[in-house]
N, C-alpha and C positions, 0 to 999 in steps of 0.2 A: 618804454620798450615797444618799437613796431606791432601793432595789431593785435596786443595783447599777449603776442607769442612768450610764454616763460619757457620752450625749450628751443637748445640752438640748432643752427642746420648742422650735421654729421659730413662727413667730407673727410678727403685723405690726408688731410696734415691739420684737423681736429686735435688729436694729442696732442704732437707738436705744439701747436699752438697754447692749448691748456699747460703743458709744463715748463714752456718760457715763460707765460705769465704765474706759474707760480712761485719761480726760482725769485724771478724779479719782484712781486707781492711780499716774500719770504724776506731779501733781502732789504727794501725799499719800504716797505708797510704800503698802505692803501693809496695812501696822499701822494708820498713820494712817487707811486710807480705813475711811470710813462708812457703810453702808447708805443712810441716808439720805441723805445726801450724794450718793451713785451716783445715788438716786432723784430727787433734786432734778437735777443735772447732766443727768440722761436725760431729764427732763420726765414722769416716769410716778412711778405710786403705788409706796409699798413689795409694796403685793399682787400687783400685775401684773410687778414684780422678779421676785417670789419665784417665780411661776407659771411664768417662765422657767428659773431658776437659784436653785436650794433652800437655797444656801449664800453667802457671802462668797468662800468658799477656791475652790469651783467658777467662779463667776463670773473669778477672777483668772485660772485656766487656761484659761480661755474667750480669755480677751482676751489669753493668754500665747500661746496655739495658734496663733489667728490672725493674733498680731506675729509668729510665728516664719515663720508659711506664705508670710505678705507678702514676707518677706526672702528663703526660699529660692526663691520663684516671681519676685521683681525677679532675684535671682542667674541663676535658668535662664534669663529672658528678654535677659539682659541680656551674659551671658559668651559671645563666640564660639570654640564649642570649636575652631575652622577656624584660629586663629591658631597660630604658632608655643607649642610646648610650655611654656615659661619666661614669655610674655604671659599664656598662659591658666589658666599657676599663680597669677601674681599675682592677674588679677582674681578669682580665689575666694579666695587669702587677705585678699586685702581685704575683700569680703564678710564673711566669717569674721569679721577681726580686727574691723569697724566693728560686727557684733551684739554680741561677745564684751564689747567695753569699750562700749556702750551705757548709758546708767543703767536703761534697761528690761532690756537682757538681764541686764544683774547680781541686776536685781530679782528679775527669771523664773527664774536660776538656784537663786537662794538661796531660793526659794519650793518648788520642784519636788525640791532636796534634802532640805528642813525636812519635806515630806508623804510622800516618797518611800515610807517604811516603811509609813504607815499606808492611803497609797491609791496602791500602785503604776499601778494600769491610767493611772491620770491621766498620771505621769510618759512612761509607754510608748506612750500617744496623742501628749504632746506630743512627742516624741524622733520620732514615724513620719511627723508633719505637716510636722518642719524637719527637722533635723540628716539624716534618714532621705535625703529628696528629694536634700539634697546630698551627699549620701555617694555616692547612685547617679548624678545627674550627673555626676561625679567618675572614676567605673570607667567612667560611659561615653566619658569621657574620654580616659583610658589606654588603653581599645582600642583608639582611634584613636588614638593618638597611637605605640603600639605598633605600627600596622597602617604606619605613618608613618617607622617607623625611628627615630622621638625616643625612644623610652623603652623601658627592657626591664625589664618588671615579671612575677615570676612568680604571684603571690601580691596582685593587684589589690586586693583587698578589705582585707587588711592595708596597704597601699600609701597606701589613702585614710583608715583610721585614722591612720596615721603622719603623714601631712600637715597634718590636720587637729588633732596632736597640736602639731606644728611650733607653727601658726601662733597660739598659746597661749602658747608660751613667753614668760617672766620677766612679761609683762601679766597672762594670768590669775593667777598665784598672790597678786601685789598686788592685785589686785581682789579675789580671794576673803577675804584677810585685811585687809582696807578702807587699805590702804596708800597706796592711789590710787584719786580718786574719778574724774578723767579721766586721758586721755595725749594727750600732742602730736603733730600730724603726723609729727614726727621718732620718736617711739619709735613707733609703730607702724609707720613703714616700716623701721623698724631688723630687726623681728620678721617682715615679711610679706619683705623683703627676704633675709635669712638664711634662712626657710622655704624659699624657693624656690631658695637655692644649696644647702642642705644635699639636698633634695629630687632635685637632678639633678647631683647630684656622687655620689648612689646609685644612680639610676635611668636616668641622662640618656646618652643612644649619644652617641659623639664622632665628628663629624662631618669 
């Protein structure tokens, strides 16, 4: 990447451009999508691409950043942390679980692992845009929920690692080793269901 630059230049057919390449990302996966192809999709030249976003790999975390930021800002708009402790786990492991087995998030995952070494800031930008946002909704969670008498957590930050780890289990590792290209409503509530009993059979005040 140019000068070290991790963000792109802004400009009047910026979206534009960002949702041809995600339609065609979305359809084509990483490999398959085309330069040209983005550029046809977006209605713009390859030159006016490139004057945005210098690369192919750039552009994907462009469109990777902003799927993720989508997700964790529907999450914060949409989870009432005011519910009971065990509602308000599920709705984020839903969340969770719905990006994790997405065929974008698998995309994004395996994209941000494959570059990782070679241009960490990227990985580190997209990790502070999602996952980051809901980690801290999460602890701001548990304070309240601590303040509440539901949870007794010493170590909040670990607390939200661990949950977050939960609601991964047996789904991601099939995803990662392409074992399953989807899951059914049932196995993902099997997973966000167990999340949240393992979750507050650790942490949960008995009532």
């Amino acid at each position: 990447m140019p000068d070290g630059a991790t963000e792109p230049k802004k400009g009047r057919k910026f979206d534009q451009v960002l949702e041809g390449a995600r339609q065609v990302f979305m359809s084509d996966g990483y490999e398959g999508a085309s330069v040209d192809d983005i550029a046809r999709a977006a209605g713009v030249s390859k030159a006016t691409l490139y004057s945005y976003f210098p690369d192919k790999r750039f552009l994907f975390m462009q469109v990777a950043k902003k799927a993720c930021q989508r997700q964790a800002e529907h999450a914060i708009e949409t989870i009432d942390i005011t519910a009971p402790a065990p509602a308000v786990l599920r709705q984020i492991a839903s969340e969770m679980v719905d990006f994790i087995t997405s065929e974008f998030g698998t995309r994004v995952f395996r994209v941000c692992v494959g570059e990782s070494e070679r241009f960490p800031e990227l990985a580190r930008e997209f990790y502070a845009c999602g996952p980051m946002l809901i980690r801290e909704r999460m602890t701001d969670f548990f304070h309240l929920a601590i303040e509440r008498g539901e949870l007794q957590i010493d170590d909040v930050a670990l607390a939200a690692d661990q949950f977050h780890e939960l609601c991964k289990a047996d789904l991601f590792s099939r995803m990662v080793f392409s074992m399953a290209k989807s899951f059914t409503k049932a196995e993902k509530d099997r997973t966000i269901d167990g999340a949240v009993a393992m979750f507050m059979a650790r942490y949960g005040v008995d009532t």
